[in-house]
C-alpha positions as a Markdown table, in Angstrom:
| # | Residue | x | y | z |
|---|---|---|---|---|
| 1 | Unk | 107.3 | 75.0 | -282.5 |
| 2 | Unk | 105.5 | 75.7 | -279.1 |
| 3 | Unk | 106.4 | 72.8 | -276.7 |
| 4 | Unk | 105.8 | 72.7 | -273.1 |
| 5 | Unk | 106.6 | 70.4 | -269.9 |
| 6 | Unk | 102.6 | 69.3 | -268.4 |
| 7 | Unk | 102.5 | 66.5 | -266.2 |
| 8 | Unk | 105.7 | 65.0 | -266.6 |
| 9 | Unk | 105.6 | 65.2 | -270.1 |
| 10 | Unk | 106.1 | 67.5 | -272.8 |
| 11 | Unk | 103.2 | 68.6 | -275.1 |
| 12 | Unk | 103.2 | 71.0 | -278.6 |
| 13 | Unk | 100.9 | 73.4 | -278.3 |
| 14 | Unk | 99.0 | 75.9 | -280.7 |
| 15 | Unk | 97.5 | 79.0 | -279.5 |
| 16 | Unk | 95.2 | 81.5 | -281.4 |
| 17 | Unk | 93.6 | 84.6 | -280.7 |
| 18 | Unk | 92.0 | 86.4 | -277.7 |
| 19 | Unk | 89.2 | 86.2 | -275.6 |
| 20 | Unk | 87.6 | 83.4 | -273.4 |
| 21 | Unk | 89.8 | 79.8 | -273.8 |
| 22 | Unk | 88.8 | 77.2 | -275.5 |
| 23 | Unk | 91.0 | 73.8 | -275.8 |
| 24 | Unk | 90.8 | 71.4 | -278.6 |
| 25 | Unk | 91.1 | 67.7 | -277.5 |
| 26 | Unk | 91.8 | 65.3 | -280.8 |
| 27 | Unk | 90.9 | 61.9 | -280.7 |
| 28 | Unk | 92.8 | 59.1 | -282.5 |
| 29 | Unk | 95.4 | 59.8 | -283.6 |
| 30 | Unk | 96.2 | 62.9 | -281.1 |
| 31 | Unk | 97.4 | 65.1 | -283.3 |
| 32 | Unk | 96.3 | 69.5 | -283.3 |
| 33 | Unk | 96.4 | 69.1 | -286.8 |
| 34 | Unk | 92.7 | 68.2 | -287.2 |
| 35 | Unk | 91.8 | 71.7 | -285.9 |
| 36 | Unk | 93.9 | 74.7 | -287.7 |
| 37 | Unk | 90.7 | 75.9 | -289.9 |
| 38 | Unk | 88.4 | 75.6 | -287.2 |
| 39 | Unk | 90.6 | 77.5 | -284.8 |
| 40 | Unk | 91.4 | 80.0 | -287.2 |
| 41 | Unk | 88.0 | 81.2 | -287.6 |
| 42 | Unk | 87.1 | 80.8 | -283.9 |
| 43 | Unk | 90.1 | 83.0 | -283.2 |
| 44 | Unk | 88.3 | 86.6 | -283.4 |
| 45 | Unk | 86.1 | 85.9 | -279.8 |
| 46 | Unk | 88.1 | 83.3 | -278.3 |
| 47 | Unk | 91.7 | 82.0 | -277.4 |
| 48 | Unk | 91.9 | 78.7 | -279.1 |
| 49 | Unk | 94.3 | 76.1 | -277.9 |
| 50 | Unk | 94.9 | 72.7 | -279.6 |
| 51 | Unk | 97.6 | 70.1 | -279.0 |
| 52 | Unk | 99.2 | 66.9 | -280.1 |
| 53 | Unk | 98.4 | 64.5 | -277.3 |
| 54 | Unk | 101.0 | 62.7 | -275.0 |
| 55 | Unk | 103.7 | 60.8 | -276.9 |
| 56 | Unk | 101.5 | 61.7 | -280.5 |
| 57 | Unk | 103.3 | 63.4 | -283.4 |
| 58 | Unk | 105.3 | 66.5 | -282.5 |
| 59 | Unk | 104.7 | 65.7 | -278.4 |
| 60 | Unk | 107.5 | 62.9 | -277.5 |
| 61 | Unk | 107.3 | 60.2 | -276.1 |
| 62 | Unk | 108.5 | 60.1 | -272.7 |
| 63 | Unk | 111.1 | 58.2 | -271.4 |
| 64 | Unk | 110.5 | 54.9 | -270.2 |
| 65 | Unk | 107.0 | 55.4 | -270.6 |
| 66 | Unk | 105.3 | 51.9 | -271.8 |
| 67 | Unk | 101.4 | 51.9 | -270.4 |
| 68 | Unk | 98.9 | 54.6 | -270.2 |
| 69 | Unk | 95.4 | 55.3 | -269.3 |
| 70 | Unk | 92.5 | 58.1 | -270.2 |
| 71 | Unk | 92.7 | 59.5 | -267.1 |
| 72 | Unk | 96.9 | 60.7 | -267.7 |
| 73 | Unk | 95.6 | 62.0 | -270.6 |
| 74 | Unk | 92.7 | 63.6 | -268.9 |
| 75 | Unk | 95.4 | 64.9 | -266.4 |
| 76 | Unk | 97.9 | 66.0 | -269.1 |
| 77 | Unk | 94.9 | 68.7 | -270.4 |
| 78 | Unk | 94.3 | 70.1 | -267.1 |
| 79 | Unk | 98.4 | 70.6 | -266.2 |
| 80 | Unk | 98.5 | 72.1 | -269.7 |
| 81 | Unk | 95.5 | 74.5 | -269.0 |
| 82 | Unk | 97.2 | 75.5 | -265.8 |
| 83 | Unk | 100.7 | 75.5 | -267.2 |
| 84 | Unk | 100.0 | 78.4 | -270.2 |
| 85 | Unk | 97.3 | 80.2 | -267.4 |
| 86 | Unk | 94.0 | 79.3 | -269.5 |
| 87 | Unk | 91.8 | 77.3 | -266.4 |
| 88 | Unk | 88.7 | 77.8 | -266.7 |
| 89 | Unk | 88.4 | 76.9 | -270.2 |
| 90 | Unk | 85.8 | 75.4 | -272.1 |
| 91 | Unk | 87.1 | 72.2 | -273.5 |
| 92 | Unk | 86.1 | 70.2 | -276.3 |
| 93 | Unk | 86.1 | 66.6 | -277.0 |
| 94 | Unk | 86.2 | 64.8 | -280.4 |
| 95 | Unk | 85.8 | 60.9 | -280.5 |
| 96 | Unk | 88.5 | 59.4 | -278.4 |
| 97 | Unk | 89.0 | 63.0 | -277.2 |
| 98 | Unk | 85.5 | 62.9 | -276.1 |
| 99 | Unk | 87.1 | 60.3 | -273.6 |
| 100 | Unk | 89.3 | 62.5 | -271.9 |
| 101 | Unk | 87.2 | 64.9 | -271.5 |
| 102 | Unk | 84.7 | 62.8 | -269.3 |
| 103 | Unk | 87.7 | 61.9 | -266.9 |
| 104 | Unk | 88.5 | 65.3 | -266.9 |
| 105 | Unk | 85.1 | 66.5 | -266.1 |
| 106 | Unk | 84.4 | 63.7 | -263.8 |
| 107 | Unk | 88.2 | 64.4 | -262.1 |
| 108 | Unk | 88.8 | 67.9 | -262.6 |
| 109 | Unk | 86.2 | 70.0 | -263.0 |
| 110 | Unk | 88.0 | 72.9 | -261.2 |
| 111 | Unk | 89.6 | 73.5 | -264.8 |
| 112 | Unk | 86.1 | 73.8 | -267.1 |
| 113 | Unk | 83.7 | 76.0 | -267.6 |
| 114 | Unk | 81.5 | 73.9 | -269.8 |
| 115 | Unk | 82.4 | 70.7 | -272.0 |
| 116 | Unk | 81.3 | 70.1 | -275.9 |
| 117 | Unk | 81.5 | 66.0 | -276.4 |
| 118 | Unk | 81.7 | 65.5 | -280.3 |
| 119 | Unk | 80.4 | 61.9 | -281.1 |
| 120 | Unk | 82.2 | 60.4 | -277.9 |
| 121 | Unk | 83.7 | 57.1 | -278.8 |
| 122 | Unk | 81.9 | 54.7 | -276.5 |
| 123 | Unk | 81.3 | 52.0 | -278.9 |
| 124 | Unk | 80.1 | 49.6 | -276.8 |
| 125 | Unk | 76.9 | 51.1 | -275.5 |
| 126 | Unk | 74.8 | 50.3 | -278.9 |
| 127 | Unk | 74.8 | 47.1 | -280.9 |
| 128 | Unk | 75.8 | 49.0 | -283.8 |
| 129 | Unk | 79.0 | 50.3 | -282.5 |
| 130 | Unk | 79.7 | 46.8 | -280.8 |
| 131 | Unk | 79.9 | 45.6 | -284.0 |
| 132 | Unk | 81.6 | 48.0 | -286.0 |
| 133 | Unk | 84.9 | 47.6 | -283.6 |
| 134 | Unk | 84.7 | 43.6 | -283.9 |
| 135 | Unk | 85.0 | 44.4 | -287.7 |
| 136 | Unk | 87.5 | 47.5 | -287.1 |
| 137 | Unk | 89.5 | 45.5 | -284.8 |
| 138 | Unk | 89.8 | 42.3 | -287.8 |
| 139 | Unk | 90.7 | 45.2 | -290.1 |
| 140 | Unk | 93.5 | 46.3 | -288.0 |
| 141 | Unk | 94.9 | 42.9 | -286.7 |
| 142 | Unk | 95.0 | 42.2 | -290.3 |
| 143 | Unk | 97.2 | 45.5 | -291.6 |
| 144 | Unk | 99.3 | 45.4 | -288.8 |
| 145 | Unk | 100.7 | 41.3 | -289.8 |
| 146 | Unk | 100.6 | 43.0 | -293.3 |
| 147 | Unk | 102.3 | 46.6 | -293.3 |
| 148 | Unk | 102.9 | 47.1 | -289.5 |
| 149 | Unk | 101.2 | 50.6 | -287.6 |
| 150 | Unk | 101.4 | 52.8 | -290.7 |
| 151 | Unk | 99.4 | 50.6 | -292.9 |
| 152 | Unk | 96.6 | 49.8 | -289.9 |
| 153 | Unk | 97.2 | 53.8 | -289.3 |
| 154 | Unk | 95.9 | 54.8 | -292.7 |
| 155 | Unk | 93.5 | 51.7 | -292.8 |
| 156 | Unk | 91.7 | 53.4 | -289.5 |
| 157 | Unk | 92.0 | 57.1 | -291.4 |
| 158 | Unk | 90.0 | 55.9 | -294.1 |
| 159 | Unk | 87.4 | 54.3 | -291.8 |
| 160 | Unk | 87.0 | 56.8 | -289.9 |
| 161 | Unk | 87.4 | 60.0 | -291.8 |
| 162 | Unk | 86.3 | 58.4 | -295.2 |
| 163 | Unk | 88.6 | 58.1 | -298.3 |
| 164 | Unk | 88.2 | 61.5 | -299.6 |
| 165 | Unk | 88.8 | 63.4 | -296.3 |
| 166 | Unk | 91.6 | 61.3 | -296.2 |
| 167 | Unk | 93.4 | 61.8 | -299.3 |
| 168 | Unk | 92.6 | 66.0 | -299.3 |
| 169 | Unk | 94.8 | 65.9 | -296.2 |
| 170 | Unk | 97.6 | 68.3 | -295.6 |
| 171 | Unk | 100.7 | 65.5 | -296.3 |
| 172 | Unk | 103.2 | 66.6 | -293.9 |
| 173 | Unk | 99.8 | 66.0 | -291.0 |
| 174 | Unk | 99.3 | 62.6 | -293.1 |
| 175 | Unk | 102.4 | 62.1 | -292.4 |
| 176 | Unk | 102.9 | 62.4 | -288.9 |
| 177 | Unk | 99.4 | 60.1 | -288.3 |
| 178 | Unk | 101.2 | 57.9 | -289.7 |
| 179 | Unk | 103.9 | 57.7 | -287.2 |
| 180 | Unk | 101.6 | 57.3 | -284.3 |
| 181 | Unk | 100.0 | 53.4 | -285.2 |
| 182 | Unk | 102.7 | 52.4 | -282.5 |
| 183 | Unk | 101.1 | 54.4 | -280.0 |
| 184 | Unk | 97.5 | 53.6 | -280.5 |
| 185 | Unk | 97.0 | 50.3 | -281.2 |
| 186 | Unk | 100.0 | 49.1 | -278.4 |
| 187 | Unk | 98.8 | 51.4 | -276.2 |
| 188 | Unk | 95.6 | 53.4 | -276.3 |
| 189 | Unk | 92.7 | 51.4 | -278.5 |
| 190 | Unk | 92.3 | 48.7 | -276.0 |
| 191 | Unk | 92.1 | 51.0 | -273.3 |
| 192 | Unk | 90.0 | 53.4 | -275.2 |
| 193 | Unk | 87.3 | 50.4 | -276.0 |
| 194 | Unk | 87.1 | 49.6 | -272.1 |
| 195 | Unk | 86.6 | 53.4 | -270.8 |
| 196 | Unk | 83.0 | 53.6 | -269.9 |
| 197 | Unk | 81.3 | 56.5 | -267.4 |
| 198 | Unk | 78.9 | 54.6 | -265.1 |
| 199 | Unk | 75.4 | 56.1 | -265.5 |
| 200 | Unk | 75.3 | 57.5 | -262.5 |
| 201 | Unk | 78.6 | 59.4 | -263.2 |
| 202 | Unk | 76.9 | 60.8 | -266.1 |
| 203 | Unk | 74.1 | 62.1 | -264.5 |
| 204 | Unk | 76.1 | 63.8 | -261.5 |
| 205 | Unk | 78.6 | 65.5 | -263.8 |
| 206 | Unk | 78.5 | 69.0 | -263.1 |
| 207 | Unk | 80.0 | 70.8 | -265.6 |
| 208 | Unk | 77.3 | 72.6 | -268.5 |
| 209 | Unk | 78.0 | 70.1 | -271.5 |
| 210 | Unk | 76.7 | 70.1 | -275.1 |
| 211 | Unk | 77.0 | 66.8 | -277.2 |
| 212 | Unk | 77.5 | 66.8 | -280.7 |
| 213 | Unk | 77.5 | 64.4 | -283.9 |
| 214 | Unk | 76.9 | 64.4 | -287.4 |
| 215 | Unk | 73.7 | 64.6 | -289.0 |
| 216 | Unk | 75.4 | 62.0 | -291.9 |
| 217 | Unk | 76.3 | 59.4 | -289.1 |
| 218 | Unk | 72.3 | 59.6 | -287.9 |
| 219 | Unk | 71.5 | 56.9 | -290.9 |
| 220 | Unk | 71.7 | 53.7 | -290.1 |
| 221 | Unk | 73.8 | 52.5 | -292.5 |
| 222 | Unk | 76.8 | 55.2 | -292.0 |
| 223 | Unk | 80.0 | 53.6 | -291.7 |
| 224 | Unk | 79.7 | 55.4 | -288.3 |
| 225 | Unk | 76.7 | 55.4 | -287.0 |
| 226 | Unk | 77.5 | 53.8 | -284.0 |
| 227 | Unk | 78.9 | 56.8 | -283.2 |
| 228 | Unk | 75.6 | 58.8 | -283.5 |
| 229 | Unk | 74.7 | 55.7 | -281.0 |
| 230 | Unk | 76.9 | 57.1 | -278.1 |
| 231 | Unk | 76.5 | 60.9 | -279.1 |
| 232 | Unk | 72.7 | 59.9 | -278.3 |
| 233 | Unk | 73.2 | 58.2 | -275.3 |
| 234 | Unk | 76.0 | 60.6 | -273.5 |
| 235 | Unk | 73.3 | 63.5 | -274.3 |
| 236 | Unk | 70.5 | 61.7 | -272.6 |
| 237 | Unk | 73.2 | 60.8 | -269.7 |
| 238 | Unk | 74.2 | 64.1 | -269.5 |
| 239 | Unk | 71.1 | 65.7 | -269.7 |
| 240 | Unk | 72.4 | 67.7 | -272.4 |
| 241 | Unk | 71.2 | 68.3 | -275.9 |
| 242 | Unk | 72.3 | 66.7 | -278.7 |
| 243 | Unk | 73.1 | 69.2 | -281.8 |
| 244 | Unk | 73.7 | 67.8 | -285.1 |
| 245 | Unk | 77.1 | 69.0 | -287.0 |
| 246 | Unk | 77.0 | 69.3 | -291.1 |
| 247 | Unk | 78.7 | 66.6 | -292.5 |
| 248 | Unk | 79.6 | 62.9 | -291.2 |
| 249 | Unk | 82.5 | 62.3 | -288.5 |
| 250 | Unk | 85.3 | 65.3 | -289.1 |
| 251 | Unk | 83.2 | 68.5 | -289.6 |
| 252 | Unk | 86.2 | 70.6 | -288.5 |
| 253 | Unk | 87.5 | 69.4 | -291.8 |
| 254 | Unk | 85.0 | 69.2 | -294.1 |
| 255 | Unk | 82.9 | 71.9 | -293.1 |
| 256 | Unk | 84.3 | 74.1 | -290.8 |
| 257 | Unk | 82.9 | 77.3 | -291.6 |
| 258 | Unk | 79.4 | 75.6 | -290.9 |
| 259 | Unk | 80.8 | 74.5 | -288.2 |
| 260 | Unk | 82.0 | 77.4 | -286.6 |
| 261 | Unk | 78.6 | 79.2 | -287.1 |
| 262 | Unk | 76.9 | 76.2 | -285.5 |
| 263 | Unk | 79.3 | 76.1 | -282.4 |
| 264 | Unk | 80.3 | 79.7 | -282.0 |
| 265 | Unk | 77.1 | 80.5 | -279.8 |
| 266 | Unk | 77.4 | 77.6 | -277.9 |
| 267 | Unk | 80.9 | 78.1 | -276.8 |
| 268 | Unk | 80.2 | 81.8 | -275.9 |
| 269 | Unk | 77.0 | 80.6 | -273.8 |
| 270 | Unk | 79.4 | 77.7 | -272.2 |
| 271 | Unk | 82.2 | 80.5 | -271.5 |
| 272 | Unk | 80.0 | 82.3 | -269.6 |
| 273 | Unk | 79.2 | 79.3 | -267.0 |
| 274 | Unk | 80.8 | 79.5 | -263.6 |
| 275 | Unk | 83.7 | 76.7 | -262.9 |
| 276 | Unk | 82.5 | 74.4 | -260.5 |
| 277 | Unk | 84.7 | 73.3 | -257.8 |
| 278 | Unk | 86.7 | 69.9 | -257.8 |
């Protein structure tokens, strides 16, 4: 098991392949294991790098260590980058990852090349996602009086990954999800809900970005389509265009050789971007 020490923590890493980097940010949970497919098949043209975020699954929690904030985990990417000699690397973004990797293109844009934001979790910014977390956040309130983080953990799986994704899920991965309700409803969901890029920050980000989200999210009644909401409104932010992914919320599980076909000449066109100073 790769660990190593990043911004005063220590992080597991995977690392595949050869060729120009590309690191994998996971939203909630944190946790490299929603990537392995993906990466595999990216792994021919590029150096792929995933990890389980600060203090989720098989990255410990740090001593004393009882508040956090998007942008330590926006700094724990770019020490990591530096720390295994990958900076410039194109990084990529999924849900609450997609929040770290604003902060880290708004803070640290030294360490990109470009930026792919995968159905962003900014909730707030539509009516539809505004009320998707009051009824997410009664769902959880509720497990966690009735089975504590692991029963609100699986709870949010299902939501947001959909029943079958969930239950087609590698166990010992399961398992470790599991483990991390502590961590994101004590520490990171609130937080995560109240992260939002001012317009303006938007529009001056630098870095070459692509935004994605999935063509199943786009109906209005998806469970998620509040997160086709935000995808829409980063890309117009941003600029950027907005490419639809196969599938709903977790292509990179349920179709990741689509996937990979979509994103492969994207990341190559993104690799090829000059950094841009901090």
């Amino acid at each position: 098991m790769a660990t190593i020490a990043a911004n005063g923590t220590t992080l597991y890493y995977e690392l595949r392949g050869s060729g120009p980097p590309v690191v994998l940010i996971s939203g909630a949970p944190g946790d490299a294991g929603f990537w392995p497919e993906l990466a595999d098949l990216l792994a021919d043209e590029f150096t792929v790098l995933s990890y389980d975020r600060r203090a989720h699954s098989r990255s410990p929690r740090p001593e004393n260590w009882v508040t956090t904030s998007i942008d330590e985990h926006a700094d724990d990417t770019a020490a990591l980058l530096e720390a295994l000699d990958l900076a410039p690397a194109v990084a990529w973004g999924h849900s609450g990852g997609g929040l770290v990797l604003t902060s880290l293109a708004l803070r640290r844009p030294d360490v990109l090349r470009g930026a792919v934001f995968h159905e962003p979790a900014f909730f707030t910014v539509t009516p539809a996602g505004r009320a998707v977390v009051e009824g997410l956040q009664g769902t959880v309130a509720d497990a966690m009086a009735r089975g504590g983080p692991p029963l609100a953990m699986e709870l949010f799986l299902r939501w947001a990954d959909g029943d079958e994704v969930y239950e087609s899920l590698d166990p010992a991965f399961r398992d470790r999800m599991l483990g991390d309700g502590e961590v994101l409803f004590g520490m990171e969901m609130e937080l995560s809900l109240s992260y939002l890029p001012t317009p303006d920050q938007l529009g001056g980000l630098a870095v070459p970005s692509v935004v994605l989200a999935g063509a199943d999210n786009r109906d209005p009644d998806a469970v998620l389509h509040g997160l086709y909401g935000a995808a829409q409104w980063t890309a117009v932010g941003l600029g950027a265009p907005l490419v639809e992914t196969p599938g709903a919320h977790v292509p990179q599980i349920t179709h990741p050789r689509e996937l990979a076909a979509l994103i492969r000449p994207i990341l190559t066109r993104l690799a090829a971007s000059a950094p841009v100073d901090a």
